[in-house]
C-alpha positions as CSV (number, residue, x, y, z in Angstrom):
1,X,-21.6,-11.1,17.4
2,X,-20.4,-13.3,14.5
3,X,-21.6,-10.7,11.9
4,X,-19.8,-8.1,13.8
5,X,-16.4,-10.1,13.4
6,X,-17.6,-11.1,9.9
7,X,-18.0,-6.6,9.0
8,X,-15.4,-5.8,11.3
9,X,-12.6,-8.2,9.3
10,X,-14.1,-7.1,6.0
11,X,-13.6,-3.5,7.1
12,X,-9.8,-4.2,8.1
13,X,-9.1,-6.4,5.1
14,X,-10.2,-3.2,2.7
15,X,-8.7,-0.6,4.6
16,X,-5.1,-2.5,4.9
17,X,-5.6,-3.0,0.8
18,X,-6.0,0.3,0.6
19,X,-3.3,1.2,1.9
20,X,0.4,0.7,0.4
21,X,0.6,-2.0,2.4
22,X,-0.1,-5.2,0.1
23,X,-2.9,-7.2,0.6
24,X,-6.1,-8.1,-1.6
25,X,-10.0,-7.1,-0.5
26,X,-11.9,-8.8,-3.4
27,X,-11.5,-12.1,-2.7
28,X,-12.7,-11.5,0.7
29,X,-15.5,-9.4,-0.7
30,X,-16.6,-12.1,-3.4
31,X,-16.1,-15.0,-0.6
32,X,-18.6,-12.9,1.6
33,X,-21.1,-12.5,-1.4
34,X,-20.7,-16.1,-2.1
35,X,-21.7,-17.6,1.6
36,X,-25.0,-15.7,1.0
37,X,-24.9,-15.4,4.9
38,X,-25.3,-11.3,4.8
39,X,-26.7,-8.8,2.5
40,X,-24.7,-7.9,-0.2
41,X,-25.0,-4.4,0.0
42,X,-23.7,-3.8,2.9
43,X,-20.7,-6.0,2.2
44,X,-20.3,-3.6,-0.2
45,X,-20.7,-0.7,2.1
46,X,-18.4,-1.8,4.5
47,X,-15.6,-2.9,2.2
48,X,-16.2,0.6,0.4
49,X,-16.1,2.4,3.3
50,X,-13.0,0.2,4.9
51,X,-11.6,1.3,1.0
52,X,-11.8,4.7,1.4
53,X,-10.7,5.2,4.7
54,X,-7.5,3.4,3.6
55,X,-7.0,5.7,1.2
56,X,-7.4,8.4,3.2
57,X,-4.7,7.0,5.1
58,X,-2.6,7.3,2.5
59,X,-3.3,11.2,1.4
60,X,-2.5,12.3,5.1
61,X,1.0,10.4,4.6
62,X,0.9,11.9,1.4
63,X,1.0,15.2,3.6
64,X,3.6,14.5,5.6
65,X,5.7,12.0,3.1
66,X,8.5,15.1,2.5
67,X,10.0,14.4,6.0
68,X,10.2,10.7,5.7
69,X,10.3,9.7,1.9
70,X,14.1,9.4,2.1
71,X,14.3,7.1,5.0
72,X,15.4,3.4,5.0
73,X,11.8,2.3,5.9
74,X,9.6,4.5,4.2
75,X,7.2,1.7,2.3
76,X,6.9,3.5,-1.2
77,X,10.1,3.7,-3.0
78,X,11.3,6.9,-4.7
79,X,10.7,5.9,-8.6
80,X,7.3,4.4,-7.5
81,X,6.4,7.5,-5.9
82,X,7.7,9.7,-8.2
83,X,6.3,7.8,-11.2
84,X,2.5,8.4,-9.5
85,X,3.8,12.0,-9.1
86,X,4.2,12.6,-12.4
87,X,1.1,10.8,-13.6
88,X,-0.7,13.0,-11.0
89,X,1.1,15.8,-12.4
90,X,-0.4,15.1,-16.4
91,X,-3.9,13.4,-15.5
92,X,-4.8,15.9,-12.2
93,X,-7.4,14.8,-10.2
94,X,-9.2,12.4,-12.5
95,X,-6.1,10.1,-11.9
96,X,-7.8,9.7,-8.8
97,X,-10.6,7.8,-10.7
98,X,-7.9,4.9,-11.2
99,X,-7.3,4.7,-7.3
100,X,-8.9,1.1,-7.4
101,X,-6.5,-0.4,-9.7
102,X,-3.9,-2.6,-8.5
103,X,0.1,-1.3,-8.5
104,X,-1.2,2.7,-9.5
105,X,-4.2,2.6,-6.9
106,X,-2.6,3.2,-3.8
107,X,0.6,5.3,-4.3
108,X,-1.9,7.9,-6.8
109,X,-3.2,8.7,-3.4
110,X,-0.7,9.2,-1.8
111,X,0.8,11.6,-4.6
112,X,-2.5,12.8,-4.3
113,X,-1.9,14.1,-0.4
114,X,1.8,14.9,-1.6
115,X,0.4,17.2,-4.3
116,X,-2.1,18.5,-1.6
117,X,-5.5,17.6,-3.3
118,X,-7.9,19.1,-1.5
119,X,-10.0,16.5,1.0
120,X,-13.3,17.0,-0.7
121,X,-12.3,16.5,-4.0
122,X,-9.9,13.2,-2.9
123,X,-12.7,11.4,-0.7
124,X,-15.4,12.3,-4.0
125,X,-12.9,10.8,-7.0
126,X,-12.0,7.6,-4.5
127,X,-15.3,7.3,-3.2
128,X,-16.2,7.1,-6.7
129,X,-13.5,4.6,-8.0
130,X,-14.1,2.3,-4.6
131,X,-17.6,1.8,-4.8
132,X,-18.0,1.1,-8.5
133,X,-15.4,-1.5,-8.4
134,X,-17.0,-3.5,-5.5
135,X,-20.6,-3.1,-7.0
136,X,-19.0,-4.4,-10.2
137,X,-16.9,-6.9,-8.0
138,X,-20.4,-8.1,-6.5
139,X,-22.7,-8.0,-10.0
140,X,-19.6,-10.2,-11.2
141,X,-20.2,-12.4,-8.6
142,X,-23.7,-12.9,-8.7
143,X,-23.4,-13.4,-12.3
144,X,-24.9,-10.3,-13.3
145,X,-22.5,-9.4,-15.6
């Protein structure tokens, strides 16, 4: 049960980073790694997946963002949003490969939705981007790299 609570927070932790909503997954990540206490793969698995899902959180408000973007408490400001509009506008879906980095990450997808990427495409380029920076999170770590 305590490894359930252990993947479970994990999860929740990398899907609320994800999102535009601030928080931090790699220190939980590289915490996890460091208590030795579960395999590190699936850490990585299930703060990847908790990632991704985030960030597909943010593409369907991306969707839906033209009803709400002007309201008092939408969470992305306009120049924000319009600043990873227009980067999505030059660098097209490979921005997407940047969707791990922190302060671009998160609003590129949602531009991304707003821009109406198509799913596939999104959940490949994030998938992508997510799981190579928490393998290279975890090889850091370990001291592999």
């Amino acid at each position: 049960m305590a490894d359930l609570a252990v993947y479970a927070g994990l999860f929740l932790t990398a899907f609320i980073a994800a999102t535009i909503l601030p928080m931090q997954s790699e220190a939980a990540l590289a915490g996890l790694i460091l208590l030795k206490s579960q395999p590190v793969w699936l850490l990585v698995v299930v703060a990847s997946v908790g990632n991704v899902a985030g960030s597909f959180a943010n593409w369907l408000l991306g969707r839906g963002i033209e009803r709400f973007r002007h309201e008092r408490w939408f969470p992305v400001g306009e120049a924000a949003l319009q600043r990873a509009q227009n980067w999505y506008r030059r660098y097209g879906k490979w921005s997407l490969l940047l969707s791990w980095a922190p302060l671009i990450g998160d609003p590129l997808t949602v531009a991304a939705g707003v821009m109406k990427e198509p799913l596939p495409v999104f959940l490949l380029l994030v998938t992508i981007a997510k799981v190579g920076r928490y393998v290279v999170l975890a090889l850091v770590t370990l001291n592999f790299l």
